[in-house]
N, C-alpha and C positions, 0 to 999 in steps of 0.2 A: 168809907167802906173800901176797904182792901179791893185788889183785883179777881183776888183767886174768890173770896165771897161772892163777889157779882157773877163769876161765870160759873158758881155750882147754885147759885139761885137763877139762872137762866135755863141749865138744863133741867131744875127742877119744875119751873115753870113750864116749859115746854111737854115735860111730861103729865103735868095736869090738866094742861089746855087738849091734847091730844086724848082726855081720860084714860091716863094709860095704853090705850090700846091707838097703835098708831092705824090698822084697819082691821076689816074682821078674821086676820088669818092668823094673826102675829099678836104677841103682847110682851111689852117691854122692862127687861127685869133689871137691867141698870143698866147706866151708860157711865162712860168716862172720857172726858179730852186728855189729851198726852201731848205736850204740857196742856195744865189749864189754861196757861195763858200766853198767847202769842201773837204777833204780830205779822203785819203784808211781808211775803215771801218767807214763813218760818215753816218749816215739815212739821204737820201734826197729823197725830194719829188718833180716829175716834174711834174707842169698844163699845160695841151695842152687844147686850146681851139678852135676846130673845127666847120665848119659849112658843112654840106655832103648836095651830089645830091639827089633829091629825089629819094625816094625808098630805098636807103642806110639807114640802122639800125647799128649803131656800138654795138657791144654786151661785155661782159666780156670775156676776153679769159679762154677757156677751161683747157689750159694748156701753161705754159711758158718759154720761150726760159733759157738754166741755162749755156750761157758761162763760163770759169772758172775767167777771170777778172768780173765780175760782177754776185753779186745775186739781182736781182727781186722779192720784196717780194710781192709784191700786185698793182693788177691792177683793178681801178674803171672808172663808164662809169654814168656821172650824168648830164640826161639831164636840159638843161637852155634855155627855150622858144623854138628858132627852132635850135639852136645849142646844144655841148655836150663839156661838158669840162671832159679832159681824164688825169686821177690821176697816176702817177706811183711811187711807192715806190721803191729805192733802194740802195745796199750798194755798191763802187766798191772798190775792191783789186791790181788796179794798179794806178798809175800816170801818167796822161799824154791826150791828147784829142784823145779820140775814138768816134764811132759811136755807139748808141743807138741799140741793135739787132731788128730787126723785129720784131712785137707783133701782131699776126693775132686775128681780134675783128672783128668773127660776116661777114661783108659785105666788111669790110675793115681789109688793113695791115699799122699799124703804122709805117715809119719808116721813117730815112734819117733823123734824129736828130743826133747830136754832142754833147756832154759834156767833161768837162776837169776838172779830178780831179787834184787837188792841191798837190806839195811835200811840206812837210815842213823843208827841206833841203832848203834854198836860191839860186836865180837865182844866174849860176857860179858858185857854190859849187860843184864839182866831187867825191870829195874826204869825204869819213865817217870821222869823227875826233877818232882816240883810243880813249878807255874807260879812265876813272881816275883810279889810281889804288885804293885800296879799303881803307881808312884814318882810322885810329884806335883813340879812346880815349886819353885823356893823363891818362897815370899809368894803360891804356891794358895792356902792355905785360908784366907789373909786377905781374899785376893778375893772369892773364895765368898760368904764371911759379910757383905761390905761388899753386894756385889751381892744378896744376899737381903733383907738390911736394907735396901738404897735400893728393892726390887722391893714390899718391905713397907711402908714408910715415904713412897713417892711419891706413890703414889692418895689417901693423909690430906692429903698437904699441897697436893696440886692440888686437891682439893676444899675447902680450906679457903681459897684462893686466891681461887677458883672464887667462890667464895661472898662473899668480902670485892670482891673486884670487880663482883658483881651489886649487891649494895648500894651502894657507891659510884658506881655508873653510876643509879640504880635514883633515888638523892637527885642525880645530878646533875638528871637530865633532871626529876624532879619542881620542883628548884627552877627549871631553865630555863622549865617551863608556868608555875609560880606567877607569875613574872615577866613573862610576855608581855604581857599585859594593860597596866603599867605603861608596860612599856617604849613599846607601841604608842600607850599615851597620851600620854608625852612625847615621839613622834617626829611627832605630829598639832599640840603646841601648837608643837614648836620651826618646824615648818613655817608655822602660822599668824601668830608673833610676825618670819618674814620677809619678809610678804607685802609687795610694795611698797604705798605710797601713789597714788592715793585705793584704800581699801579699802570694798567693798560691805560693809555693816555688815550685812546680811541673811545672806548668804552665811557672811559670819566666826563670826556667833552662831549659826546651824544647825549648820555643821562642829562648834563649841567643845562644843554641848550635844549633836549625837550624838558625838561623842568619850568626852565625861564620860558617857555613859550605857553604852556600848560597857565602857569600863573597869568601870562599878559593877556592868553584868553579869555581864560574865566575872570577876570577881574575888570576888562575894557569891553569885555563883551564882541572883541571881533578873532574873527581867524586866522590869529598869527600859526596856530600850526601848519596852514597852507602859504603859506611865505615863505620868501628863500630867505638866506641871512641880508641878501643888500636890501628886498625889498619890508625887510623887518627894522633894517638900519636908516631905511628913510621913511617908513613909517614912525620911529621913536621921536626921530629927527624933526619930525614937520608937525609934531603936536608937541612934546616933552623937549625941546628942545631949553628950557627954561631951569628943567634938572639938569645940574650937574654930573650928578652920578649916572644918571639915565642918558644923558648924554657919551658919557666915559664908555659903559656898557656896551652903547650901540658900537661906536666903535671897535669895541673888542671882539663882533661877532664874527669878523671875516680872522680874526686868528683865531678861533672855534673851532671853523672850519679846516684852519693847515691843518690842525692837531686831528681833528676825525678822517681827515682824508690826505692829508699830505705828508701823515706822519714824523710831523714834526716834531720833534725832543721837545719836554716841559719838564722842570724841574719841580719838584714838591712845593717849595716856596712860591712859585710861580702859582702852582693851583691852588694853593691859599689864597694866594690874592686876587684870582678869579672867581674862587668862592664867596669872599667877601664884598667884592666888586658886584656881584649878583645880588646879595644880600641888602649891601646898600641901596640898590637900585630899585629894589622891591619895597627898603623902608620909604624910601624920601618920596616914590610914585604915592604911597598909602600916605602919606601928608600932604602930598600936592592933592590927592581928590578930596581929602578928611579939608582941606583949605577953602576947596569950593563948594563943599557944602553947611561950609562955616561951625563945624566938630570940634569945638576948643578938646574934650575931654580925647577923642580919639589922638588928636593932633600931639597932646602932652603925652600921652600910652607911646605912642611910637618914639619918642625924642629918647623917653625913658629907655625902650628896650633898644632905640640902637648904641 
């Protein structure tokens, strides 16, 4: 027996059980479900089509019955010549044929109606069937595992990254300061050995000897700018005394001084070879410390450049 058969022999039943007349005010001249057939949580709509005794007014109910199998959303009352067709809206939350609640409209009470909402479980079925269990892709669970592994295995290797690039920045920039000092002192003598001719020999030996003191500062780390030339020449003396050219140098710093202040005559050739005399003495000091702290690579940089 079809569906839609069972629920127009429901309402027809209901209307025989009721002898048509559902009380003494009212009598019921058809009815319709909209759809016939539906299911927990579907919006239907019932038309009851009424014709009442006189004097009988059906009106909109005030307020509506709210069992927990069934919500009532809306009830209308639309008269049609000397009858009223009576609209109900509603949702219901069980299965199975119940009775329609009472709806008090006005002069009259609606009731003694039947409806049967529909399972969609099959006649003879008791039994829920288990879930499926949940089906995975093909090459999920490889994914999975890779993406766990690279979620576990990433934060090790950026930190160890992390790390090898802090030191490598860490020995750049340390070697870039060790080196300032040098450099700034070969970019003072390449300056001074351009100087055109006539050269103020005053001038050239002040620049050459704070230059040479500027380097031995920053590179030894003490204040040879507050040293006079003998106590700079026995300063060189009592530690470097093992360089040759640092040795030469010292020496030359008291004829520095005739020339800044005794003005004494220096020929061009002469300040070349105190320019170079400076130069050396700045290479072989940066070998004697690249020595002591065992720098094969800086030690072979310098042999190169001088």
């Amino acid at each position: 027996m079809s569906r839609r058969l069972t629920a127009a022999i429901i309402v027809l039943a209901t209307m025989l059980a009721n002898g048509i007349w559902a009380d003494d005010t009212y009598e019921v001249e058809h009815m319709l479900l909209l759809p016939p057939t539906f299911y927990v949580g579907d919006l239907v709509e019932l038309r009851v089509r009424i014709s009442v005794k006189t004097g009988v007014i059906p009106t909109e109910p005030l307020e509506l019955p709210a069992p927990s199998w069934i919500h009532i959303r809306d009830v209308r009352v639309i008269p049609i010549s000397d009858d009223y067709d009576i609209r109900v809206s509603f949702s219901t939350y069980e299965t199975g044929i119940r009775e329609l609640p009472p709806i008090t409209m006005g002069d009259l009470v609606l009731g003694g109606i039947e409806i049967e909402t529909q399972s969609i479980v099959g006649n003879g079925v008791t039994k829920i069937e288990e879930a499926f269990e949940p089906s995975l892709l093909p090459g999920s669970r490889l994914l999975l595992t890779l993406s766990v592994g690279v979620m576990l295995i990433l934060p090790v290797v950026v930190w160890i990254v992390f790390v090898w690039l802090r030191r490598i920045m860490t020995k750049i920039f340390g070697l870039s300061r060790e080196r300032r000092p040098h450099r700034k002192l070969n970019h003072r003598l390449d300056e001074l050995k351009k100087l055109p001719s006539p050269v103020n020999n005053r001038e050239f030996y002040i620049s050459l000897a704070d230059g040479f003191r500027g380097y031995l500062s920053s590179r030894l780390g003490q204040g040879f700018g507050a040293l006079t030339s003998r106590e700079m020449q026995k300063t060189l003396l009592e530690n470097y005394s093992g360089i040759p050219s640092v040795r030469r140098i010292a020496g030359e710093l008291a004829g520095f001084d005739k020339a800044k202040f005794g003005r004494r005559k220096v020929s061009p050739n002469r300040r070349n070879q105190d320019i170079v005399a400076v130069r050396d003495a700045a290479v072989n000091l940066e070998l004697h410390i690249a020595a002591l702290r065992g720098d094969r690579k800086k030690r072979r940089r310098y042999r190169v450049d001088a």
